[in-house]
Backbone as CSV, one residue per row, in Angstrom:
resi,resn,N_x,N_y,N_z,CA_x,CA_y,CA_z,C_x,C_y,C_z
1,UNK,14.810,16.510,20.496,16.063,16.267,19.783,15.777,16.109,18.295
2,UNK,16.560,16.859,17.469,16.654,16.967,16.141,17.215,15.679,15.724
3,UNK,16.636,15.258,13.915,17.773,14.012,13.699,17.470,14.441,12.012
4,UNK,19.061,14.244,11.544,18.643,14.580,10.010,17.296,13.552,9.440
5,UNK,17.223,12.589,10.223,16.267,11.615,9.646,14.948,11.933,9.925
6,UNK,13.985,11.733,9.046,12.537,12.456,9.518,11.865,11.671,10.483
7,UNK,12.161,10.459,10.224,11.281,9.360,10.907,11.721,9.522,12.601
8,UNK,12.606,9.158,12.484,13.658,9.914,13.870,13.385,11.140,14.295
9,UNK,13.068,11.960,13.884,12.596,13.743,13.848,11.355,13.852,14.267
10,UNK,10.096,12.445,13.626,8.654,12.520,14.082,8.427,12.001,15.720
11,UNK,9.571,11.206,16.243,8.785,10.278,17.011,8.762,11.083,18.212
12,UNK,7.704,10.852,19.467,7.452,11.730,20.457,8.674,12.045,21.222
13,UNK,8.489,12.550,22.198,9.983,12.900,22.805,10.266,11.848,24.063
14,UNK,9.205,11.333,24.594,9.140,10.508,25.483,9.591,8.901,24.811
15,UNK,9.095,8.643,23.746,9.611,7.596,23.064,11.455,7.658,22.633
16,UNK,11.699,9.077,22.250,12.802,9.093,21.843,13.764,8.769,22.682
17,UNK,13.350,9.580,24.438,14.395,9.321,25.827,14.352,7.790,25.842
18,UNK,13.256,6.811,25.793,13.231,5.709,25.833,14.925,4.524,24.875
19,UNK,14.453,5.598,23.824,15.334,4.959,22.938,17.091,5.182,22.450
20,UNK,17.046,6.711,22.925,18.042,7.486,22.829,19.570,6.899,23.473
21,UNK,19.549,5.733,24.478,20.565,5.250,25.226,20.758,4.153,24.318
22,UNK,20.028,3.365,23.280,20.211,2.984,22.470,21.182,2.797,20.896
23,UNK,20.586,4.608,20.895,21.263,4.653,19.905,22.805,5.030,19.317
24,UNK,23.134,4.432,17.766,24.322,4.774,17.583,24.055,5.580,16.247
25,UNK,25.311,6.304,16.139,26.090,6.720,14.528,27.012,6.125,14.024
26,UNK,27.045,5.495,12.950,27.694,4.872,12.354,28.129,5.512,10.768
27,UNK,28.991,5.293,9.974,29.601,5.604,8.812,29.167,4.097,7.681
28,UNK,28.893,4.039,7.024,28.765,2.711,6.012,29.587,3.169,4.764
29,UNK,29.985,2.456,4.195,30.788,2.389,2.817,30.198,2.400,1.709
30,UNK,30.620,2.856,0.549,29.346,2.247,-0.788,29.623,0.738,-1.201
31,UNK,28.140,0.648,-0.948,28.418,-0.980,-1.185,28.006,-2.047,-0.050
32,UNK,28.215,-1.022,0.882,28.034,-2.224,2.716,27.189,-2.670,2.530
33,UNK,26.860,-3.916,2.837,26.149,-5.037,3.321,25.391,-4.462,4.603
34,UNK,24.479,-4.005,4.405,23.808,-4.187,6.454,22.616,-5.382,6.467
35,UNK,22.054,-5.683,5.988,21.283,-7.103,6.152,21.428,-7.953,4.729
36,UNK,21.950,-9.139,5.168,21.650,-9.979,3.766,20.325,-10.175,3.729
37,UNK,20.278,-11.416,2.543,19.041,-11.674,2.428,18.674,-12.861,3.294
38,UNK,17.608,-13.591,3.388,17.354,-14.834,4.230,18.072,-14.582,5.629
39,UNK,18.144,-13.439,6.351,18.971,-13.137,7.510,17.559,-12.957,8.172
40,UNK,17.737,-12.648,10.030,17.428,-12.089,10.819,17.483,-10.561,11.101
41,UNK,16.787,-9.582,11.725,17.362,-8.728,11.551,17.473,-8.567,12.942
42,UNK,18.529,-7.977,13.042,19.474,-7.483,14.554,19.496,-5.897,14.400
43,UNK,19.660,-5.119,13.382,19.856,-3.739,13.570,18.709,-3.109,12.719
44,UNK,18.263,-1.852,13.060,17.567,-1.346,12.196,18.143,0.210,12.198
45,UNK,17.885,0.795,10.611,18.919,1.430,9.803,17.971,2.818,9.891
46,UNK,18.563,3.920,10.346,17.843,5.371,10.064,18.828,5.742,9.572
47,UNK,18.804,6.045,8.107,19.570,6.836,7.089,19.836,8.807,7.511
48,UNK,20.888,9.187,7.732,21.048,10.700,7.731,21.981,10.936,6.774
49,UNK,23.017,10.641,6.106,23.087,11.209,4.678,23.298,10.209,4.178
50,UNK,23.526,8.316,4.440,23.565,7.586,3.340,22.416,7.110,2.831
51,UNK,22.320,6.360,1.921,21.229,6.351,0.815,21.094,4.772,0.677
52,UNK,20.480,3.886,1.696,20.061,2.616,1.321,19.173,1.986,0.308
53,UNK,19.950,1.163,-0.378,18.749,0.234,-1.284,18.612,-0.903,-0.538
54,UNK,17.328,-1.275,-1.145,16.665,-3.285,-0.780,16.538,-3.459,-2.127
55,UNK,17.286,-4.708,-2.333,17.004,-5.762,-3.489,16.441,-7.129,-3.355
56,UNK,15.880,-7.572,-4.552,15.887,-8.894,-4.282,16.659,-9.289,-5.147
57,UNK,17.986,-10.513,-4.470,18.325,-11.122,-5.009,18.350,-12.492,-5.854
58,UNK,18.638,-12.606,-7.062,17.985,-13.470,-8.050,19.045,-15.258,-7.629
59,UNK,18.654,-16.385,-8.182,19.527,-17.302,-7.551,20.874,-17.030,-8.769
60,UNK,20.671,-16.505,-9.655,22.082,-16.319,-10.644,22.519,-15.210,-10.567
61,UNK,22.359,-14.285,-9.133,23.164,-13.084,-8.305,22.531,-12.399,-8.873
62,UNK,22.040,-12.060,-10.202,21.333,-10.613,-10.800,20.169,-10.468,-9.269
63,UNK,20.241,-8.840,-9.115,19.446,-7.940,-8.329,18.516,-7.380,-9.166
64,UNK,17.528,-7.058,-8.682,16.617,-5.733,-8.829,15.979,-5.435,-7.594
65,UNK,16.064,-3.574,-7.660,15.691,-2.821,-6.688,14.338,-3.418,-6.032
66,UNK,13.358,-3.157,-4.907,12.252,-3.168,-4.534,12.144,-1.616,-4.146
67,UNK,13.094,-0.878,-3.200,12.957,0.469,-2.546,14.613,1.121,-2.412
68,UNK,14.328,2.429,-2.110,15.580,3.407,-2.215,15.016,3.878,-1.058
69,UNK,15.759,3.911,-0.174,15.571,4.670,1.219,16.917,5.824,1.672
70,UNK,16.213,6.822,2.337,16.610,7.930,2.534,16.126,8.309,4.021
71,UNK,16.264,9.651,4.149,15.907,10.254,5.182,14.524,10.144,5.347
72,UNK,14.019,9.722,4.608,12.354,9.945,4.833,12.258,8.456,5.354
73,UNK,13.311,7.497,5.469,12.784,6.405,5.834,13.435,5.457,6.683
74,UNK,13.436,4.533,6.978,14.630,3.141,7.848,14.260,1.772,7.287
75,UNK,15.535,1.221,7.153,15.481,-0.190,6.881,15.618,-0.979,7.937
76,UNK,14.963,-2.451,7.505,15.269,-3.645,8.363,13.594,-3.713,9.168
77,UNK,12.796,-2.263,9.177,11.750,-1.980,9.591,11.015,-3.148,9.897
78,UNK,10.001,-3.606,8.913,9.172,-4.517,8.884,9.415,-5.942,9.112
79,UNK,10.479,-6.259,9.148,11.016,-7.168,9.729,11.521,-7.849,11.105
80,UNK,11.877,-6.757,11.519,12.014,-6.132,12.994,10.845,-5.904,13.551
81,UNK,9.292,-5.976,13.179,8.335,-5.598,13.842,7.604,-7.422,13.798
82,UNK,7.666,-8.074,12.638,7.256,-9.391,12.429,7.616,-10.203,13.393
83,UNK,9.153,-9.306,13.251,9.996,-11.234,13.837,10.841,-11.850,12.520
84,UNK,10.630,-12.104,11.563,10.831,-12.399,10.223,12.063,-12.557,9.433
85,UNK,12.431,-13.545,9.060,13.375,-12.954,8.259,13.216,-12.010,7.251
86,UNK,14.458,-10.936,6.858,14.302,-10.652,5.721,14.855,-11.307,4.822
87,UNK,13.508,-11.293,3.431,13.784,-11.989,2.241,15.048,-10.760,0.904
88,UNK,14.822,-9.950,1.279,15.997,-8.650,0.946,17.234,-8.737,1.388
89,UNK,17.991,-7.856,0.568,19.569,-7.547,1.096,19.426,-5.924,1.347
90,UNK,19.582,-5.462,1.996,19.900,-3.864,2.182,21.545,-3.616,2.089
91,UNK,21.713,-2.839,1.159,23.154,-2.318,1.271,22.879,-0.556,0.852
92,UNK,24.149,-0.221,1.006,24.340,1.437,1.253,24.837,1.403,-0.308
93,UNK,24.021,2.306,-0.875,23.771,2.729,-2.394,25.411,3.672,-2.236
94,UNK,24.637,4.633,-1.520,25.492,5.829,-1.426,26.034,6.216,0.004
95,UNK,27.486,5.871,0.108,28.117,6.033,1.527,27.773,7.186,2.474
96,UNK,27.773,7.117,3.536,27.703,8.111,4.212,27.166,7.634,5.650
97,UNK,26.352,8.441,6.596,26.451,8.432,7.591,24.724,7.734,8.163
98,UNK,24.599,6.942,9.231,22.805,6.405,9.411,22.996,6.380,11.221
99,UNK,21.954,5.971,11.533,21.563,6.110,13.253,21.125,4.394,13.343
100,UNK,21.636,3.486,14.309,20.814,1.979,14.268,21.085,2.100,15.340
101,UNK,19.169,1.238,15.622,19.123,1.102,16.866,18.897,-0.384,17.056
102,UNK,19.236,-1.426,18.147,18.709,-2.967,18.203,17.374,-3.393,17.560
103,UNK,17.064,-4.421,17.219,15.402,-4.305,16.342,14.694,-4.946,17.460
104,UNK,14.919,-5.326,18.750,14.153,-6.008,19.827,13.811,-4.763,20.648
105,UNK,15.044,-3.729,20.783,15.302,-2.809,21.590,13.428,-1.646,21.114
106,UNK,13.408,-1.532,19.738,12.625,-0.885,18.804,11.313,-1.562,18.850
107,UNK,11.554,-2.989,19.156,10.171,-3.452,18.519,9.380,-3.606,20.036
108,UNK,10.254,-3.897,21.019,9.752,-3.459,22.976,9.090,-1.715,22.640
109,UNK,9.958,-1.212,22.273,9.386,0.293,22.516,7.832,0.388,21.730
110,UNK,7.947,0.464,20.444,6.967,0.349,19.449,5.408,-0.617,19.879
111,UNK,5.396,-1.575,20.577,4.687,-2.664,20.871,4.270,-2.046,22.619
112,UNK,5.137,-1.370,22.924,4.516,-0.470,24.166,4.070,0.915,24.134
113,UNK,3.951,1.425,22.765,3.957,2.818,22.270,2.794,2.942,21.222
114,UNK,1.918,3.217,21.606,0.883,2.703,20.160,1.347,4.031,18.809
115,UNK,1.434,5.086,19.719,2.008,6.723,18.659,3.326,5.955,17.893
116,UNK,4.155,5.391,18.259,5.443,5.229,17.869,4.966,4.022,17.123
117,UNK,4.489,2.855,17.117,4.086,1.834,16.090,3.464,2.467,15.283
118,UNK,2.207,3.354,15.681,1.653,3.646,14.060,2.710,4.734,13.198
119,UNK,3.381,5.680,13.701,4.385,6.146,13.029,5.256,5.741,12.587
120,UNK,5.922,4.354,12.649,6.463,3.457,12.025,5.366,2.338,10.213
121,UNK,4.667,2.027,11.317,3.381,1.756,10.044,3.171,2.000,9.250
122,UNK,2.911,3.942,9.750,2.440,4.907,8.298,3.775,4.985,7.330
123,UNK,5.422,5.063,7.814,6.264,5.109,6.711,6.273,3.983,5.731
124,UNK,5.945,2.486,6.999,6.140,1.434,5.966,5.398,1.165,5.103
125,UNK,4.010,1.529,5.112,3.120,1.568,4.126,3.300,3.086,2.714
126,UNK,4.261,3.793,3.285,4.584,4.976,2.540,5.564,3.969,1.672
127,UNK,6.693,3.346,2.367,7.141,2.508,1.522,6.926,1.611,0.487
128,UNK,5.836,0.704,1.158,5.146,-0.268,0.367,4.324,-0.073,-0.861
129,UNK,3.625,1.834,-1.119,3.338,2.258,-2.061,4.219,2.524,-3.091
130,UNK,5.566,2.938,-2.875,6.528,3.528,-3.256,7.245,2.032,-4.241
131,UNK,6.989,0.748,-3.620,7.531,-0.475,-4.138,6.491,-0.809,-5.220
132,UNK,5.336,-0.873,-4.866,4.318,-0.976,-5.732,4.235,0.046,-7.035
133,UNK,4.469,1.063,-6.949,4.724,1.926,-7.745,5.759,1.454,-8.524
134,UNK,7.135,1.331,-8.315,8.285,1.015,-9.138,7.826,-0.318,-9.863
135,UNK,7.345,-1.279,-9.440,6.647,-2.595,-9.985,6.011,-2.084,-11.718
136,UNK,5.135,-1.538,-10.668,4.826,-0.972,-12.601,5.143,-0.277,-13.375
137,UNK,5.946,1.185,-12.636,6.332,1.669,-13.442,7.890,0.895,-14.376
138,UNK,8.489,0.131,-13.904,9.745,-1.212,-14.285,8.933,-1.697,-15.554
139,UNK,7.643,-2.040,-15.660,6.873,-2.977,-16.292,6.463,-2.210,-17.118
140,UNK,5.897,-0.529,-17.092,5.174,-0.430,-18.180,6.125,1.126,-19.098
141,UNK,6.743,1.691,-18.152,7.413,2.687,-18.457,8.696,2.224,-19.282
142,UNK,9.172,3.253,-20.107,10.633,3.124,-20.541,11.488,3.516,-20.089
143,UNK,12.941,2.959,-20.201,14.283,3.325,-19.342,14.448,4.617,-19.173
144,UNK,14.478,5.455,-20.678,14.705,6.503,-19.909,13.650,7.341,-18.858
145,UNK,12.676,7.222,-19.075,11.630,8.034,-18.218,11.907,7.354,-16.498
146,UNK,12.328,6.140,-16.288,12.754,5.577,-15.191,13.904,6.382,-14.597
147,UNK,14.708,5.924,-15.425,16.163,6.242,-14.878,15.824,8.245,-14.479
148,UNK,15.307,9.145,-15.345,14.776,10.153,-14.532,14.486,10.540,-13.961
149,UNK,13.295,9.625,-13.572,12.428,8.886,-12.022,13.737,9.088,-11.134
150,UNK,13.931,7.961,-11.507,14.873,7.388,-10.079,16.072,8.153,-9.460
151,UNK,16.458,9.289,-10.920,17.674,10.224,-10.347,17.243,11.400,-9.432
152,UNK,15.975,11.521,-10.255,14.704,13.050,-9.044,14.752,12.548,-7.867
153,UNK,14.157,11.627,-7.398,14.518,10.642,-6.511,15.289,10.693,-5.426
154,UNK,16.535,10.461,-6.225,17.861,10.395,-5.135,18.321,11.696,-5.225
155,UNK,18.197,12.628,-5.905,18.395,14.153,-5.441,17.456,14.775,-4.193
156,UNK,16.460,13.959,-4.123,15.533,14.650,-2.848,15.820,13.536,-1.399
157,UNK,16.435,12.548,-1.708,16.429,12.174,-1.007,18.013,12.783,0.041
158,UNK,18.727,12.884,-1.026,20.116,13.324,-0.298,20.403,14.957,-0.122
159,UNK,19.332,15.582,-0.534,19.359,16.971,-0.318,20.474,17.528,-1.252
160,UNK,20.614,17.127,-2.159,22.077,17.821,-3.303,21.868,17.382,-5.048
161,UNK,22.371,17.821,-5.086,22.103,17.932,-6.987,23.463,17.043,-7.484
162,UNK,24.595,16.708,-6.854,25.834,15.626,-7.408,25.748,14.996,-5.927
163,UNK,25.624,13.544,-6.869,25.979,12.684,-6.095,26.917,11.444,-6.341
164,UNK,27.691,9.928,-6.000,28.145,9.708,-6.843,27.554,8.083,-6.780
165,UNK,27.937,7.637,-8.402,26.405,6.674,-8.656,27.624,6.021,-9.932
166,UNK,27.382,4.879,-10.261,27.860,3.967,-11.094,27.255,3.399,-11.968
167,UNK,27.390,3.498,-13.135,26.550,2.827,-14.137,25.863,1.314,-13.371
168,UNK,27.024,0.692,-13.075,26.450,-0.770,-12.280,25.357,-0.710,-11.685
169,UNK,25.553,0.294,-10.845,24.732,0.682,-9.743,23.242,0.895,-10.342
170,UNK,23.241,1.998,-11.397,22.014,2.564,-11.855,21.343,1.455,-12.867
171,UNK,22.311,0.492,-12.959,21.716,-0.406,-14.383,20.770,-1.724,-13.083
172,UNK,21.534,-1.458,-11.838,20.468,-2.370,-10.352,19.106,-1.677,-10.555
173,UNK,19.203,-0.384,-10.058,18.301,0.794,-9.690,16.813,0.506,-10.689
174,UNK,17.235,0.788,-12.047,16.903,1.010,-13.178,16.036,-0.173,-13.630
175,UNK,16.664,-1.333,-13.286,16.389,-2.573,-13.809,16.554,-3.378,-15.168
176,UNK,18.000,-2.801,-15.838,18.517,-2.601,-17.018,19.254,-3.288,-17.812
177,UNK,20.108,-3.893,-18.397,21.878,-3.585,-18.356,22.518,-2.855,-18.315
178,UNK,23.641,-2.606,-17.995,24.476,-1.487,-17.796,24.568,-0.842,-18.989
179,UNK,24.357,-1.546,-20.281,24.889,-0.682,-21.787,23.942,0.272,-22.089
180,UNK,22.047,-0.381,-21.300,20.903,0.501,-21.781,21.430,1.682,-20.830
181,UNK,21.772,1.106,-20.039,22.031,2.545,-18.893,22.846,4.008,-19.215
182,UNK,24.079,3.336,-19.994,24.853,4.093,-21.094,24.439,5.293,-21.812
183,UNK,23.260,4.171,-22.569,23.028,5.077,-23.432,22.028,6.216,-23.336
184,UNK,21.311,5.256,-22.674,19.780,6.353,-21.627,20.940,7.780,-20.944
185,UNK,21.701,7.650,-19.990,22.221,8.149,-19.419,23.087,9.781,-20.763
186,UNK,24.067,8.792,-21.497,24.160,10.250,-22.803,23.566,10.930,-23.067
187,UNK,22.268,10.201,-23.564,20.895,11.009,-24.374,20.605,12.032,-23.194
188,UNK,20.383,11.903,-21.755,20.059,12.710,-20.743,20.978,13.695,-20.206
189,UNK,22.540,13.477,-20.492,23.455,14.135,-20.762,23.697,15.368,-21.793
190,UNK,23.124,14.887,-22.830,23.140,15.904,-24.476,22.322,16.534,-24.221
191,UNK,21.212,16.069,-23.575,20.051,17.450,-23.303,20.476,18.431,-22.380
192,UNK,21.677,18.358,-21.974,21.956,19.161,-20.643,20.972,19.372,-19.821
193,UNK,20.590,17.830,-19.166,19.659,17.664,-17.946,20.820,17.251,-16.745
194,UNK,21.571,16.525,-17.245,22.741,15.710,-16.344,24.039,15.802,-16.984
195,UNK,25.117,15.807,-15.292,26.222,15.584,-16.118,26.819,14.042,-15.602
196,UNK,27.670,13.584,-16.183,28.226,12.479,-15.403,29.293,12.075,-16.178
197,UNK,30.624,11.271,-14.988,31.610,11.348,-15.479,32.062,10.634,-13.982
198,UNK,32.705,9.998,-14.090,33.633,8.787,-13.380,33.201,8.515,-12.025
199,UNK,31.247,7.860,-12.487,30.989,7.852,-11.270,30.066,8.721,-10.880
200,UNK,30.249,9.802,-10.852,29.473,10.800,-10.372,28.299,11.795,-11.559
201,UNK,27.205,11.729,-10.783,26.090,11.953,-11.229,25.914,13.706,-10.858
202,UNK,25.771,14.827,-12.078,25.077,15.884,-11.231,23.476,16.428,-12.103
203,UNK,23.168,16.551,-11.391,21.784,17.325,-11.791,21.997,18.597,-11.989
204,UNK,21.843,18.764,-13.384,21.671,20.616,-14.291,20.431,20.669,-14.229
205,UNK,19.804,20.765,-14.560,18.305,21.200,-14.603,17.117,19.916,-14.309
206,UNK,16.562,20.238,-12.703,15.825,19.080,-12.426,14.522,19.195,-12.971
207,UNK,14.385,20.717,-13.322,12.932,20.943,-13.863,12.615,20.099,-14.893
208,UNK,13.915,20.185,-16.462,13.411,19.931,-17.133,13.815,18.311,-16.918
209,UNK,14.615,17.626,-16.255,14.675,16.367,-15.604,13.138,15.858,-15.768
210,UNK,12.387,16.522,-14.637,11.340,16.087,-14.226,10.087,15.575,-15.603
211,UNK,10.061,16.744,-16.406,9.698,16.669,-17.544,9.816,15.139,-18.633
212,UNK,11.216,14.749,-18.522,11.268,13.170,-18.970,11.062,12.290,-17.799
213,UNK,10.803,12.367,-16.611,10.462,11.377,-15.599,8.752,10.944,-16.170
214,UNK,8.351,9.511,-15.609,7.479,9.227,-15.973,6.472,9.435,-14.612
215,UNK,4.907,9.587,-14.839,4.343,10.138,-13.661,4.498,8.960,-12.443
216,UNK,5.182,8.275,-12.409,5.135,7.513,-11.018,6.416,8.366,-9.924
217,UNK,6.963,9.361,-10.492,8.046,10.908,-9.516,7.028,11.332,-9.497
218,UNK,5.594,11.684,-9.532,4.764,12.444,-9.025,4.271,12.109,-8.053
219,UNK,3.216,10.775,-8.556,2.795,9.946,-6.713,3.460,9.296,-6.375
220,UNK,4.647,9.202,-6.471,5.915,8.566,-5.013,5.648,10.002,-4.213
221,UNK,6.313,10.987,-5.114,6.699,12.535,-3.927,5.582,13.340,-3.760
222,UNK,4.331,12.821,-4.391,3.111,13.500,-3.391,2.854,13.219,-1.754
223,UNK,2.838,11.555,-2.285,2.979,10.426,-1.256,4.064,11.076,-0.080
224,UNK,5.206,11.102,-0.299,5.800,11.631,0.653,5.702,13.220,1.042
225,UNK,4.865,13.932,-0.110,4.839,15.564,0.688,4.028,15.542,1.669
226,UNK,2.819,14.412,1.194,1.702,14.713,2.276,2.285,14.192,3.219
227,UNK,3.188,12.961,4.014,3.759,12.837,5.157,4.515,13.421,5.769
228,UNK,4.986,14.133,5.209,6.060,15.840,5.343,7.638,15.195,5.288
229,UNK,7.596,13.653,4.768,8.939,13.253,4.603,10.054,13.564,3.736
230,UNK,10.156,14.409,2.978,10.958,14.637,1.786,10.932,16.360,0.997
231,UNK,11.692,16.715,1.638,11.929,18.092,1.021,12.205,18.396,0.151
232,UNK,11.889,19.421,-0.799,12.043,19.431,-2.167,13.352,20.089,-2.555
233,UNK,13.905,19.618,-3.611,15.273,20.746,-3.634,15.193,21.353,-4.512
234,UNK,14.943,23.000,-4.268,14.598,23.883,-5.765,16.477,24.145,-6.128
């Protein structure tokens, strides 16, 4: 069985019948809540066209990103394998459609499956590079070479060149204020790299996009070519 999701797409077929009576499709909103933070986790999230973030939330509500998850990945993961709370909020960046399955239901299968735990493993550690990466590149890179980053990014992750995205949103993403976001965002506009306009983000030319991204869009999406998670969109 096919699943737009890769992770879902890798796992054996015998694991999948296991799990398959399990699973659902669901629709999320932009914006949904699927795990707060300091929660339990009860569901775990396989993205097929919506676009989950994890933040950490600050005690004076300001967020910043840790990970952007897509098809190449699932939330609630590592948490669901601990036991743990998560110290994250996961919400749906970008609305659309995901697969959740119970996290007891997942973590019985996985814990009786050694193929299916380490294929879970290897994404979360695909992840955990991918967090580590943004860490520094937040710290040592500049906005705009980020915000480039992060739009290459979510074009490979959603398979399309417009998507729709909110200054708010990108000034989370970014790690910004919304005004640097502004202006980063024009300047990337005037070059006719991007267009954007009430909300919605499109990608004109990702080549030369890529060109102002800073090299941490290289080893994030090496990282994921070599796992075969993330298709490129020429």
């Amino acid at each position: 069985m096919r699943f737009r999701n890769r992770v879902l797409s890798s796992i054996r077929e015998e694991d999948i019948v296991a799990l398959r009576p399990h699973l659902r499709e669901v629709l999320v909103a932009r914006g949904q809540v699927l795990i707060p933070e300091n929660t339990r986790v009860t569901q775990v999230y396989f993205p097929s066209t919506a676009i989950l973030s994890s933040v950490i939330v600050l005690l004076d509500g300001r967020q910043c990103e840790v990970s952007t998850l897509g098809t190449e990945g699932f939330g609630g993961g590592l948490a669901c394998l601990t036991g743990e709370v998560s110290t994250e909020r996961l919400f749906a960046q970008i609305a659309g459609g995901l697969i959740t399955v119970p996290a007891d239901v997942l973590k019985t299968r996985a814990l009786a499956s050694p193929a299916l735990l380490n294929l879970l493993l290897q994404r979360l550690q695909a992840s955990q590079v991918e967090a580590g990466q943004g860490v520094a590149c937040n710290a040592l890179h500049e906005a705009p070479a980020r915000l480039a980053r992060w739009l290459l990014m979510t074009m490979d992750r959603i398979g399309a060149t417009e998507f729709p995205l909110t200054q708010t949103y990108l000034a989370v993403m970014v790690g910004v204020q919304r005004t640097t976001i502004s202006g980063v965002a024009n300047r990337l506009k005037q070059k006719g790299l991007i267009g954007y306009s009430r909300g919605q983000v499109t990608i004109l030319d990702p080549a030369g996009l890529e060109t102002e991204a800073c090299e941490c869009y290289a080893v994030i999406r090496n990282r994921s070519d070599a796992l075969g998670l993330v298709d490129r969109h020429d």
